[in-house]
N, C-alpha and C positions, 0 to 999 in steps of 0.2 A: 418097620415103617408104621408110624399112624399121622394118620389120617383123620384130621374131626369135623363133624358136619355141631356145630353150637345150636342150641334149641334157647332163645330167647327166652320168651313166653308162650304160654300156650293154656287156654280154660280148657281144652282137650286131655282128658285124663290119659291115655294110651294113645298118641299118636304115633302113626304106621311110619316106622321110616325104613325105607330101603336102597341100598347102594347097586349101584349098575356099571362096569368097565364099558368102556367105549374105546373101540380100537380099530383102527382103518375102516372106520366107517362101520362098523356091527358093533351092539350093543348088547351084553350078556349080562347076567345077574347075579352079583356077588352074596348078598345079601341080601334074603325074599322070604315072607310069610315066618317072617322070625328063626330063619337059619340061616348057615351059609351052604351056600349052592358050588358047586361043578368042582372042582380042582383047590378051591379055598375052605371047602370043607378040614380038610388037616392039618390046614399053615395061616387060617387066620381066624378072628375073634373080633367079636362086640366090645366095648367097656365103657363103662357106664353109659349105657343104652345108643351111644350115638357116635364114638371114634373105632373107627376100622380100623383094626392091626392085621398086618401081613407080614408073616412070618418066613422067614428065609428067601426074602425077593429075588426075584433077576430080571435081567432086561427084559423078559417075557411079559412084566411085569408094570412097563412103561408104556403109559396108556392116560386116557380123563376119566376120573370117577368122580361119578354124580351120586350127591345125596339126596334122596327124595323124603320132604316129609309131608304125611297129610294130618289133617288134625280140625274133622268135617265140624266142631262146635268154635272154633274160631273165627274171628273176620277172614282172615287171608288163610282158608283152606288147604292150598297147595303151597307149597315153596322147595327148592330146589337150591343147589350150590354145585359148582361143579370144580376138582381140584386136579390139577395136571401133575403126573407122578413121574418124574424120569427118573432110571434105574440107569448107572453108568459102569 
């Protein structure tokens, strides 16, 4: 599955983006401080700096992932996207 968070524009050279699952209400961190974190460390991946791949899904799997990007030398600083993933 991927998953892409589009980066418009941006005068922000390295802007921080990080992806988060959210599921029955807790909010964990897929991708943080430029890796992947908890259980997505072995079955997903970056490309081209900003589409989350996850590899060998399962219903486990079906949940909101939010993309966070920041990019502190632009007008609009923060921006966000959020993409609902159902795994059948």
């Amino acid at each position: 599955v991927e998953l892409s968070c589009i980066i418009k524009s941006t005068v922000t050279a390295e802007p921080r983006i990080e992806w988060k699952k959210i599921r029955d209400g807790e909010t964990s961190y897929v991708f943080f401080d430029n890796k992947m974190q908890g259980d997505f460390v072995t079955r997903a991946e970056i490309l081209s700096r900003t589409s989350l791949v996850i590899k060998n899904t399962t219903r486990m799997d079906t949940a909101t992932y939010r993309c966070e990007v920041a990019a502190p030398a632009d007008t609009k600083t923060i921006d966000e996207i959020n993409i609902q993933l159902t795994v059948q």
